[in-house]
mmCIF entry with sequence, helices, sheets and N, C-alpha, C, O atoms, coordinates in Angstrom:
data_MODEL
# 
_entry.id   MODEL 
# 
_entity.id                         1 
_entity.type                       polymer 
_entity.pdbx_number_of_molecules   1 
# 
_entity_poly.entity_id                      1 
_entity_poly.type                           'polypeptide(L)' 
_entity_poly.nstd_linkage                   no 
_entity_poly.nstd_monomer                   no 
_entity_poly.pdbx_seq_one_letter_code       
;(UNK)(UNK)(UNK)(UNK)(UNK)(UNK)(UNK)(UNK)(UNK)(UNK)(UNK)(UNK)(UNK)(UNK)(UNK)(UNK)
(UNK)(UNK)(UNK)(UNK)(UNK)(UNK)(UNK)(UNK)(UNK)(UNK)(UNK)(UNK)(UNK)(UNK)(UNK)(UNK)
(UNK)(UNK)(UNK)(UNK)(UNK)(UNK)(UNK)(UNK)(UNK)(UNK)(UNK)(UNK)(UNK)
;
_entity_poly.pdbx_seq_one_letter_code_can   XXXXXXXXXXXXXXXXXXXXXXXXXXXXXXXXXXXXXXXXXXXXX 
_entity_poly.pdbx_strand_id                 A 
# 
loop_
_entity_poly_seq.entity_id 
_entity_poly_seq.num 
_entity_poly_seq.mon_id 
_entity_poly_seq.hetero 
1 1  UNK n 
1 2  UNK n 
1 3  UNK n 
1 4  UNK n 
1 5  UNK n 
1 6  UNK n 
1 7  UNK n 
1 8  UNK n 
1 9  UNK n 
1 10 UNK n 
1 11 UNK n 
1 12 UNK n 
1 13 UNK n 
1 14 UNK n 
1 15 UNK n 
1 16 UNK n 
1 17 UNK n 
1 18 UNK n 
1 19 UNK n 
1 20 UNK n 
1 21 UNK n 
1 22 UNK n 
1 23 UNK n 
1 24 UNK n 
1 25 UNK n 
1 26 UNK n 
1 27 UNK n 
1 28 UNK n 
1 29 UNK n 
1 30 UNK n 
1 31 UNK n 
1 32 UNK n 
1 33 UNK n 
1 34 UNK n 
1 35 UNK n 
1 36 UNK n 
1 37 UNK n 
1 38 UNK n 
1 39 UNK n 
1 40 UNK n 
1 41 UNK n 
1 42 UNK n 
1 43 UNK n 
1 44 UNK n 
1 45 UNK n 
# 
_struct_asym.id          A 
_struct_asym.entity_id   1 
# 
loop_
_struct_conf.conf_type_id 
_struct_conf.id 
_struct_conf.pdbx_PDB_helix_id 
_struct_conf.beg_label_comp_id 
_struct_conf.beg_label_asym_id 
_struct_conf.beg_label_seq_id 
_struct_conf.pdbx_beg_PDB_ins_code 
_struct_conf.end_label_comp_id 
_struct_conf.end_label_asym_id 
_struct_conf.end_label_seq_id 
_struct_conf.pdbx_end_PDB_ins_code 
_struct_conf.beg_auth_comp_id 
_struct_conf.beg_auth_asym_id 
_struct_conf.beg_auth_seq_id 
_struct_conf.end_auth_comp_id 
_struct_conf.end_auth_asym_id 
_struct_conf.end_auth_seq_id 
_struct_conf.pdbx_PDB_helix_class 
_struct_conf.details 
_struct_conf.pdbx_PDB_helix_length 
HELX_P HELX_P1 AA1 UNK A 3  ? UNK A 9  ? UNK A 3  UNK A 9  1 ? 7 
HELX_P HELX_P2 AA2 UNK A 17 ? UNK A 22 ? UNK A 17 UNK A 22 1 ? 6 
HELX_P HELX_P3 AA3 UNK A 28 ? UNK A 36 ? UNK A 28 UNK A 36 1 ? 9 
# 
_struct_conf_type.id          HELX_P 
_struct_conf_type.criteria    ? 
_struct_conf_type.reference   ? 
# 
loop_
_atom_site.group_PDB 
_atom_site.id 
_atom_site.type_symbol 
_atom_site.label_atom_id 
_atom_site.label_alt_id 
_atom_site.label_comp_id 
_atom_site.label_asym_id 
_atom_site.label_entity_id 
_atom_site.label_seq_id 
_atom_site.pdbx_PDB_ins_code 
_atom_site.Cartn_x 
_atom_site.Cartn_y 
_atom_site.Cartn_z 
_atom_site.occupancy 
_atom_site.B_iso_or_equiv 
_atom_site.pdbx_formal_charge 
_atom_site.auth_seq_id 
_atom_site.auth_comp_id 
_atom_site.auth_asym_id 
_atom_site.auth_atom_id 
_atom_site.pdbx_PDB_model_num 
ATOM 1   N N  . UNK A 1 1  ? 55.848 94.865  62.753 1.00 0.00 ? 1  UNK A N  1 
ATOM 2   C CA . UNK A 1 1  ? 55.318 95.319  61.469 1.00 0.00 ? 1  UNK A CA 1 
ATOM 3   C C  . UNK A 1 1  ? 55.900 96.686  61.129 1.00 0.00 ? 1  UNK A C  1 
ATOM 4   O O  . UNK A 1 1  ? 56.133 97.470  62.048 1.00 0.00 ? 1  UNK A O  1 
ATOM 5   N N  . UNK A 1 2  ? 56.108 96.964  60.068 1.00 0.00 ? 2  UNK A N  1 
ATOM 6   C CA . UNK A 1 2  ? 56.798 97.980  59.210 1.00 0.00 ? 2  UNK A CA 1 
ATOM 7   C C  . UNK A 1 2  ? 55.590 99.555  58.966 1.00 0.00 ? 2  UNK A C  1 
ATOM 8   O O  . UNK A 1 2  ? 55.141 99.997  57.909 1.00 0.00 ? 2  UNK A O  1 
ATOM 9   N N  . UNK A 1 3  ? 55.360 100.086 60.479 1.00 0.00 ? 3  UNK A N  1 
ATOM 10  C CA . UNK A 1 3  ? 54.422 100.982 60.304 1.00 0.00 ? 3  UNK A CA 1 
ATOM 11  C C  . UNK A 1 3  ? 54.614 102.257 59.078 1.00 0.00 ? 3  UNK A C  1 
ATOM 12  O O  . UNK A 1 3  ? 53.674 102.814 58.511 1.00 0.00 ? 3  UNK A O  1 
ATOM 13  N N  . UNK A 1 4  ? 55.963 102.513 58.872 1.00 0.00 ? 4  UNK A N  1 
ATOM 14  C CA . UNK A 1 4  ? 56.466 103.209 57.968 1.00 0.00 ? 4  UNK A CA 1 
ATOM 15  C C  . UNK A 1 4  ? 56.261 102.632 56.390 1.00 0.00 ? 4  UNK A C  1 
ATOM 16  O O  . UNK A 1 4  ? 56.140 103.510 55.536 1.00 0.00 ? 4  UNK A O  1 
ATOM 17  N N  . UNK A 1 5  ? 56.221 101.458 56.012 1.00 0.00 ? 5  UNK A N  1 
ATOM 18  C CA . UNK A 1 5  ? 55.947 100.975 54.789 1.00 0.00 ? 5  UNK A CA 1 
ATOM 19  C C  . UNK A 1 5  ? 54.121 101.282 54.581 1.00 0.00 ? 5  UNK A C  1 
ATOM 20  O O  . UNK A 1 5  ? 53.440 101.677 53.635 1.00 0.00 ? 5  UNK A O  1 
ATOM 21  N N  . UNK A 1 6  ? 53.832 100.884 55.923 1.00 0.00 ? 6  UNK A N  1 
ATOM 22  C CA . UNK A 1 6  ? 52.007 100.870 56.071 1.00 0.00 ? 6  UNK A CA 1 
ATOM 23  C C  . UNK A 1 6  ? 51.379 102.156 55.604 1.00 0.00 ? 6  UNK A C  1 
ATOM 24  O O  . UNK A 1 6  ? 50.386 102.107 54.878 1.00 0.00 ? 6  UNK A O  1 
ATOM 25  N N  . UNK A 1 7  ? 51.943 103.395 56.010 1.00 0.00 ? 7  UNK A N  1 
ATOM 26  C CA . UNK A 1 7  ? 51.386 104.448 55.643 1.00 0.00 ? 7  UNK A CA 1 
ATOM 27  C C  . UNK A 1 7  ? 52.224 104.849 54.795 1.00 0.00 ? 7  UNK A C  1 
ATOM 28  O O  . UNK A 1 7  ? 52.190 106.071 54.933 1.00 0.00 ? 7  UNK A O  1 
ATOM 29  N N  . UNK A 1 8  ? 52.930 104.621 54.033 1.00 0.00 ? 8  UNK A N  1 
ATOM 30  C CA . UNK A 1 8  ? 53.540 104.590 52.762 1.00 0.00 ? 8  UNK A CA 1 
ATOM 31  C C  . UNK A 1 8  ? 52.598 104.117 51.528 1.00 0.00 ? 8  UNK A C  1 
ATOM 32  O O  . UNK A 1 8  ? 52.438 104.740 50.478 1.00 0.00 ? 8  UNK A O  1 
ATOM 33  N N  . UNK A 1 9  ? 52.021 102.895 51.881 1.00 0.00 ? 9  UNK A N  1 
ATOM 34  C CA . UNK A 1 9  ? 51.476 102.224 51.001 1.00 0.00 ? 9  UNK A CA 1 
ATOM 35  C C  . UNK A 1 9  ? 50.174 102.919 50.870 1.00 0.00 ? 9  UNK A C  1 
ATOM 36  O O  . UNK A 1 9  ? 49.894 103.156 49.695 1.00 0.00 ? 9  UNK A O  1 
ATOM 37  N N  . UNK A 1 10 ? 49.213 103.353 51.823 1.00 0.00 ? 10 UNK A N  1 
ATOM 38  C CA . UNK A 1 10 ? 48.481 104.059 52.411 1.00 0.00 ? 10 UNK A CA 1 
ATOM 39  C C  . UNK A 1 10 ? 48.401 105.255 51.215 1.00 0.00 ? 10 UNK A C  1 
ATOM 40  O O  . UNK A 1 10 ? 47.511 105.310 50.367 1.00 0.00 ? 10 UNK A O  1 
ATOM 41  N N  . UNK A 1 11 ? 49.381 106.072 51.323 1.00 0.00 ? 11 UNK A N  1 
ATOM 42  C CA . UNK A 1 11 ? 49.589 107.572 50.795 1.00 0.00 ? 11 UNK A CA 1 
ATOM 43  C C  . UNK A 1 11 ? 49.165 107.124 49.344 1.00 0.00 ? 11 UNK A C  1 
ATOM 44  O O  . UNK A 1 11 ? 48.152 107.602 48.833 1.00 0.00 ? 11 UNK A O  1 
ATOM 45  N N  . UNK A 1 12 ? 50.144 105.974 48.522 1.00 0.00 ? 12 UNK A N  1 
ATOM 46  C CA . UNK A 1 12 ? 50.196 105.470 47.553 1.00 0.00 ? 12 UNK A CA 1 
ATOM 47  C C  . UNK A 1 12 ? 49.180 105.153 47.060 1.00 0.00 ? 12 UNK A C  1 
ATOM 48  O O  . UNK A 1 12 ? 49.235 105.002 45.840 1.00 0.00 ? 12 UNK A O  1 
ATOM 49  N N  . UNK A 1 13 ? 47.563 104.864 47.869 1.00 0.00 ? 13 UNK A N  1 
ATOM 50  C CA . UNK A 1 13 ? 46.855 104.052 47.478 1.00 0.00 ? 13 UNK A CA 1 
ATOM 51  C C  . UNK A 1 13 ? 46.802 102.150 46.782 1.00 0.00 ? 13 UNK A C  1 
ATOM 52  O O  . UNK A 1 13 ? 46.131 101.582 45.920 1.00 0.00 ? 13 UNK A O  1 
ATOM 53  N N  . UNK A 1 14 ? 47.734 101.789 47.591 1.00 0.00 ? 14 UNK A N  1 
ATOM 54  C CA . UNK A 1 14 ? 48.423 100.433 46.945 1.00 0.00 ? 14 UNK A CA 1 
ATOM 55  C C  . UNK A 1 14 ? 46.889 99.373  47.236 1.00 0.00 ? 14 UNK A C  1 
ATOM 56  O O  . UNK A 1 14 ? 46.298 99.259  48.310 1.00 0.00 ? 14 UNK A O  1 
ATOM 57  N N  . UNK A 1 15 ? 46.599 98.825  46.152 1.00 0.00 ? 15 UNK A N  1 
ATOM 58  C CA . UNK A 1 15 ? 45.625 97.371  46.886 1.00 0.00 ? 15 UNK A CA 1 
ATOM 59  C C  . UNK A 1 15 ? 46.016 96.792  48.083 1.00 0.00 ? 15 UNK A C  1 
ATOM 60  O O  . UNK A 1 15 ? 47.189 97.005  48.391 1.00 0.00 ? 15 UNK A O  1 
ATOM 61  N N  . UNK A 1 16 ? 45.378 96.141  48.815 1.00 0.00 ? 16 UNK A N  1 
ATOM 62  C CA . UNK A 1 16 ? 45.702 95.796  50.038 1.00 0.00 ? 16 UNK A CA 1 
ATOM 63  C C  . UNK A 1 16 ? 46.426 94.496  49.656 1.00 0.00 ? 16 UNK A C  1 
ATOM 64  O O  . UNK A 1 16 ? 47.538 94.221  50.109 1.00 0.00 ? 16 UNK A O  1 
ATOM 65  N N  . UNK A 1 17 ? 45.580 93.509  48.590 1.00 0.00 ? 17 UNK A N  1 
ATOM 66  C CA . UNK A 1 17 ? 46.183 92.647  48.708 1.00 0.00 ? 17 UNK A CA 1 
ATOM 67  C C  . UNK A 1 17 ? 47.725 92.521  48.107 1.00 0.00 ? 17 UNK A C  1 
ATOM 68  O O  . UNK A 1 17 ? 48.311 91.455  48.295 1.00 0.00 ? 17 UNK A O  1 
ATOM 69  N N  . UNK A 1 18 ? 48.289 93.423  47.499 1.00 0.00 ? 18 UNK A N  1 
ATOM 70  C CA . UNK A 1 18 ? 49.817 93.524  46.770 1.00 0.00 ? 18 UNK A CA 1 
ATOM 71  C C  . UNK A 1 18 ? 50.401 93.936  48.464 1.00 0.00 ? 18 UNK A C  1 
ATOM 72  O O  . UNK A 1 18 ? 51.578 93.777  48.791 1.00 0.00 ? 18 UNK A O  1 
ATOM 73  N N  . UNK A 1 19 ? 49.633 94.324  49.139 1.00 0.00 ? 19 UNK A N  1 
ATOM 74  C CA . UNK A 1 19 ? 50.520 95.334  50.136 1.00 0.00 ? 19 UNK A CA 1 
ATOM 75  C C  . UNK A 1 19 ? 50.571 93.660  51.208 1.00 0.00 ? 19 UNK A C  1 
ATOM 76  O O  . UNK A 1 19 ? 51.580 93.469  51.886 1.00 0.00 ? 19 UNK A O  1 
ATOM 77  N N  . UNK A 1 20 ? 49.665 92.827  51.224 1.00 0.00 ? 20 UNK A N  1 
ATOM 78  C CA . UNK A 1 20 ? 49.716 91.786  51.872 1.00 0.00 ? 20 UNK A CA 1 
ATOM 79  C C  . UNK A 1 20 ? 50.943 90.607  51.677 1.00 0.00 ? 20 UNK A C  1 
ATOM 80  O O  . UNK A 1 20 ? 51.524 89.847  52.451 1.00 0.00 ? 20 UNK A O  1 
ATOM 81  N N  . UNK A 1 21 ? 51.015 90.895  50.144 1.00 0.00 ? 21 UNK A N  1 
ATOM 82  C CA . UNK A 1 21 ? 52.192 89.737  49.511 1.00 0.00 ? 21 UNK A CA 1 
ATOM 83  C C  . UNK A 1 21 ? 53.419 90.341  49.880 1.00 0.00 ? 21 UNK A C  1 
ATOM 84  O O  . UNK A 1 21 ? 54.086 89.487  50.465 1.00 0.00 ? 21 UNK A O  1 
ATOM 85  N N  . UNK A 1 22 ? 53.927 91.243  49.820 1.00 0.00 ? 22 UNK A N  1 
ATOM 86  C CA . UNK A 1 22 ? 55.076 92.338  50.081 1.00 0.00 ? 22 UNK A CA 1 
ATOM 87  C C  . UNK A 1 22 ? 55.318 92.640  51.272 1.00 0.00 ? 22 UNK A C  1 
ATOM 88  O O  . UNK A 1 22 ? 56.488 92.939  51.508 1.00 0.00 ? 22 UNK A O  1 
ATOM 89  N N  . UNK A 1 23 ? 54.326 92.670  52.423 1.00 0.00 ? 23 UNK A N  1 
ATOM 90  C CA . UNK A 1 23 ? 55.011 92.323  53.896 1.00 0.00 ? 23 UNK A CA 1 
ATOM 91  C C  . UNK A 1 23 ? 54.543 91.089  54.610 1.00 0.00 ? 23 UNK A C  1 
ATOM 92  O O  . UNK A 1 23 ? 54.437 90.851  55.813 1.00 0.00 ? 23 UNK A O  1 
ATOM 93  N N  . UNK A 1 24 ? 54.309 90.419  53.618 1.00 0.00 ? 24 UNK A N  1 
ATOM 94  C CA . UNK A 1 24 ? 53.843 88.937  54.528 1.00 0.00 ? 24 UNK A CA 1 
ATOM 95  C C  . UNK A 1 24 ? 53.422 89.066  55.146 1.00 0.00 ? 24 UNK A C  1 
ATOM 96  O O  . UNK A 1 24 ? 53.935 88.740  56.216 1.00 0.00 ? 24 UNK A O  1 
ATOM 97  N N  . UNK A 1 25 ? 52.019 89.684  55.166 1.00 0.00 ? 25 UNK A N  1 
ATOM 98  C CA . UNK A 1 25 ? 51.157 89.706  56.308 1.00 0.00 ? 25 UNK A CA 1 
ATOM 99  C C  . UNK A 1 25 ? 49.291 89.162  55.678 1.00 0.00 ? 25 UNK A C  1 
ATOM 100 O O  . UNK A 1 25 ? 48.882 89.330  54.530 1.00 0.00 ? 25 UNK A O  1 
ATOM 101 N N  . UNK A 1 26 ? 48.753 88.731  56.458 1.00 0.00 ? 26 UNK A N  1 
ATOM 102 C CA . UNK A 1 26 ? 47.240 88.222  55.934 1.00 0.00 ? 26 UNK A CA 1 
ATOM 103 C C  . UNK A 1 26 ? 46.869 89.579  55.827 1.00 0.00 ? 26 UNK A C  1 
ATOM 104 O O  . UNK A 1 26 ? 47.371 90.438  56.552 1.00 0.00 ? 26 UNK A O  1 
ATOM 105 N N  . UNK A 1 27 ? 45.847 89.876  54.791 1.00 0.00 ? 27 UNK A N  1 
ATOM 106 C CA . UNK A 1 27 ? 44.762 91.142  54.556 1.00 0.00 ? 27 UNK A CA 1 
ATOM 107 C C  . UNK A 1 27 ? 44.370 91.727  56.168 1.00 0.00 ? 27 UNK A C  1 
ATOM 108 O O  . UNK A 1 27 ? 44.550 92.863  56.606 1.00 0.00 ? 27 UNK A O  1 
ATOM 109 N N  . UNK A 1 28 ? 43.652 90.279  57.011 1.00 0.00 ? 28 UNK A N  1 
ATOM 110 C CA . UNK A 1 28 ? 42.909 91.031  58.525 1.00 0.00 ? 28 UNK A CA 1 
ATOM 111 C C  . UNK A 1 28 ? 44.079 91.743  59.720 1.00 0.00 ? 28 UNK A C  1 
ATOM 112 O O  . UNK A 1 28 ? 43.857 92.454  60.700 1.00 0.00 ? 28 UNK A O  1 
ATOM 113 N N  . UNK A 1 29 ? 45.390 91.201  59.150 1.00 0.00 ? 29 UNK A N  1 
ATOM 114 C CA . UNK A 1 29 ? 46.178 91.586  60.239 1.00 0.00 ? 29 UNK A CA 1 
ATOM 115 C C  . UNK A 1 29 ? 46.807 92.918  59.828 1.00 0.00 ? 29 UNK A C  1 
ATOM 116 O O  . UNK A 1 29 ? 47.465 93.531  60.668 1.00 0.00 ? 29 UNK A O  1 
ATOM 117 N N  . UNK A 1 30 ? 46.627 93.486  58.401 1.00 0.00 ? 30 UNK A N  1 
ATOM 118 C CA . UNK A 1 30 ? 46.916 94.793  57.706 1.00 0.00 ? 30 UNK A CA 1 
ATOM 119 C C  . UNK A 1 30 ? 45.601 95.347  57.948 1.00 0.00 ? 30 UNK A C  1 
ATOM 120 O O  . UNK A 1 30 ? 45.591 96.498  58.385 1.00 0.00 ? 30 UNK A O  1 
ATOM 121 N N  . UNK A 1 31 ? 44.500 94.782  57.760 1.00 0.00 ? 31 UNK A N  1 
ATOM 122 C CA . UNK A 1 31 ? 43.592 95.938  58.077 1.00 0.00 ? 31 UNK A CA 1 
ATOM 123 C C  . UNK A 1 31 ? 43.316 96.281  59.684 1.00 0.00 ? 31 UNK A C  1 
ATOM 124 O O  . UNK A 1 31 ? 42.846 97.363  60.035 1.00 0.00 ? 31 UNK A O  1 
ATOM 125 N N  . UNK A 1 32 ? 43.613 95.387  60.463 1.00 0.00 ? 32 UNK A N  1 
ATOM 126 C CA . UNK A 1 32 ? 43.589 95.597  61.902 1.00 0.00 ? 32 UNK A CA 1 
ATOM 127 C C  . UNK A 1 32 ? 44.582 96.730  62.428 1.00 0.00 ? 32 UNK A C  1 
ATOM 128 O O  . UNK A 1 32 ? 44.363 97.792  63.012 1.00 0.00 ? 32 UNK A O  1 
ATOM 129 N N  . UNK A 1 33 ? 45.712 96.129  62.019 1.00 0.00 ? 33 UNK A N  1 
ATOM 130 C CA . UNK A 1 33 ? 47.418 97.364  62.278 1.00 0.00 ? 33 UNK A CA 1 
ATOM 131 C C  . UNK A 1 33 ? 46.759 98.707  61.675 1.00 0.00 ? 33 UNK A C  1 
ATOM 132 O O  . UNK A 1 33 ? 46.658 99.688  62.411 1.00 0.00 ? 33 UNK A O  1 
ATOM 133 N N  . UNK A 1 34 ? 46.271 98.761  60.225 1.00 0.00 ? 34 UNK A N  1 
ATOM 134 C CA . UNK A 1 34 ? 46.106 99.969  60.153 1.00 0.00 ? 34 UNK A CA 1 
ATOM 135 C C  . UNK A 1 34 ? 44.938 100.812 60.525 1.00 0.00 ? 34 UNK A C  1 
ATOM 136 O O  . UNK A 1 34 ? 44.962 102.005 60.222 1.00 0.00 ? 34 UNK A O  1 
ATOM 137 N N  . UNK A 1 35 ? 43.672 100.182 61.304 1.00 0.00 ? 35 UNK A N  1 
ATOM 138 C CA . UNK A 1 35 ? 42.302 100.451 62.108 1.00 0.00 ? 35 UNK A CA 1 
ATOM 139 C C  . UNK A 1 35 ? 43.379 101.095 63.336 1.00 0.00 ? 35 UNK A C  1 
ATOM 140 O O  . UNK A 1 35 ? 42.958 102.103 63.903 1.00 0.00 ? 35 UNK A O  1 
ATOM 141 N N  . UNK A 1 36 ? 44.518 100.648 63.700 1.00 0.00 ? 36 UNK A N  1 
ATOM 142 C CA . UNK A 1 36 ? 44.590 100.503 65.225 1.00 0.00 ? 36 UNK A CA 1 
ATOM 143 C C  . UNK A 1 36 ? 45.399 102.115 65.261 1.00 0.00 ? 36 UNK A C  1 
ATOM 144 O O  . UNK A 1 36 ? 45.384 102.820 66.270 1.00 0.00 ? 36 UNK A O  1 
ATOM 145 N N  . UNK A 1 37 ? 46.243 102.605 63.661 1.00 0.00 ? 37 UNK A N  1 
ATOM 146 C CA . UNK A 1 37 ? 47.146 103.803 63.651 1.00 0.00 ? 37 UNK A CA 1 
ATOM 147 C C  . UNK A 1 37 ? 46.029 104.540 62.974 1.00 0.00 ? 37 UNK A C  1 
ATOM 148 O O  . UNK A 1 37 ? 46.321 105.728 62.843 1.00 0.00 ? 37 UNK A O  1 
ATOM 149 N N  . UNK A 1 38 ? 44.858 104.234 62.507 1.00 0.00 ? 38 UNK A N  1 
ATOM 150 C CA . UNK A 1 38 ? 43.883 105.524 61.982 1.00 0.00 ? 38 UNK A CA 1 
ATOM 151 C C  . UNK A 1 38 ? 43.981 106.040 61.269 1.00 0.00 ? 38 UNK A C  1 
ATOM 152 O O  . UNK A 1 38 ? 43.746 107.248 61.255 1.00 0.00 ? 38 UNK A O  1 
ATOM 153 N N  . UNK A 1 39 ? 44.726 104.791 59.502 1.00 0.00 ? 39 UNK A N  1 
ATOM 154 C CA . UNK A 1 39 ? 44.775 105.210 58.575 1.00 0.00 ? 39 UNK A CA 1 
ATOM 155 C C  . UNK A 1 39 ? 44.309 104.531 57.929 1.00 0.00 ? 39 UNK A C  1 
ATOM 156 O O  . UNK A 1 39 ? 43.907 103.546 58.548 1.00 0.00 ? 39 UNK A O  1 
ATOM 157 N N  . UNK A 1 40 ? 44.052 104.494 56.581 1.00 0.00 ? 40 UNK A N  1 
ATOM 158 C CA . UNK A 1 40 ? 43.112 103.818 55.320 1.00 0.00 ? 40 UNK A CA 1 
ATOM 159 C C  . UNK A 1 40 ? 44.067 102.599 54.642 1.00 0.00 ? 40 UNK A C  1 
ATOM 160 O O  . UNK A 1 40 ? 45.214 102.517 54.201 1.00 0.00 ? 40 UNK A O  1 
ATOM 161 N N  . UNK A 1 41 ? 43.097 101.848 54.792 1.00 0.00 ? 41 UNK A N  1 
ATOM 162 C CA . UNK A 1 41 ? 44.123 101.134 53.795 1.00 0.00 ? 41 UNK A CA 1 
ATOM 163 C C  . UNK A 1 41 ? 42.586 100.138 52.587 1.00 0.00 ? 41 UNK A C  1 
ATOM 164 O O  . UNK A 1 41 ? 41.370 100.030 52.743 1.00 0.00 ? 41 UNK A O  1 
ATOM 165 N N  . UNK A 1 42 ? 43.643 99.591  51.403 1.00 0.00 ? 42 UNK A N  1 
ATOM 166 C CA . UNK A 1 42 ? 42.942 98.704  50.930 1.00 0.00 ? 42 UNK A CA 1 
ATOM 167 C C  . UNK A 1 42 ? 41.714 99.919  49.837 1.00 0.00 ? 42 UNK A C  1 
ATOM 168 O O  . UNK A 1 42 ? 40.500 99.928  50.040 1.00 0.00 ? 42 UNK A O  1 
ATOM 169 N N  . UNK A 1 43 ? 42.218 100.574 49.044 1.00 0.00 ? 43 UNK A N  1 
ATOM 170 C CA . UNK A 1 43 ? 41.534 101.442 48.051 1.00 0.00 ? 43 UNK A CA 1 
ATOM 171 C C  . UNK A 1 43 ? 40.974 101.026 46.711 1.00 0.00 ? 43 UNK A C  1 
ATOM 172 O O  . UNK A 1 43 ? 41.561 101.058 45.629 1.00 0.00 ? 43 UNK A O  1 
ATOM 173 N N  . UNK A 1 44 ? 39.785 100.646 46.956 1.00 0.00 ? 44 UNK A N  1 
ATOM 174 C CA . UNK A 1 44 ? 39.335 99.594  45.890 1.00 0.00 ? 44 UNK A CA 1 
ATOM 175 C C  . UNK A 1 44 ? 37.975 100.574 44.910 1.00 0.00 ? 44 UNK A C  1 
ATOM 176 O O  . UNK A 1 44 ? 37.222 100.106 44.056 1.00 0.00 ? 44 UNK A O  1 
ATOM 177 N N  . UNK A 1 45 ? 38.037 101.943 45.389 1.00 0.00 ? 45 UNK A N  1 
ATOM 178 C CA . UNK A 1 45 ? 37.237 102.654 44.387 1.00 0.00 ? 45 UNK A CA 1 
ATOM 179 C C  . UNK A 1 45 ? 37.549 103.333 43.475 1.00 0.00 ? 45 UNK A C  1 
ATOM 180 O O  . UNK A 1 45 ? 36.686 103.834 42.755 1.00 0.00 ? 45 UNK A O  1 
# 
C-alpha cells in the first residue's frame, strides 16, 4: 500500500470513499492501514 498517497490524502482531507476507488483498496482495509500509522482518515464533518 502507497503509505505516501495515504497521508497525502489524509492532509487533503479526501472522502475515504474517492480515496478507496483510487487505490483499490476496500474502505476497512484504508481505515485499518491508516489506525495502524496514526493518522485520520475518511473526513465526513
Amino acid at each position: 500500500m502507497d503509505v505516501k498517497a495515504l497521508k497525502a490524502h489524509s492532509k487533503a482531507k479526501t472522502p475515504i470513499a474517492k480515496i478507496s476507488k483510487q487505490l483499490k483498496r476496500s474502505v476497512p482495509a484504508l481505515r485499518a492501514k491508516a489506525h495502524q500509522l496514526g493518522i485520520g482518515l475518511g473526513h465526513q464533518r
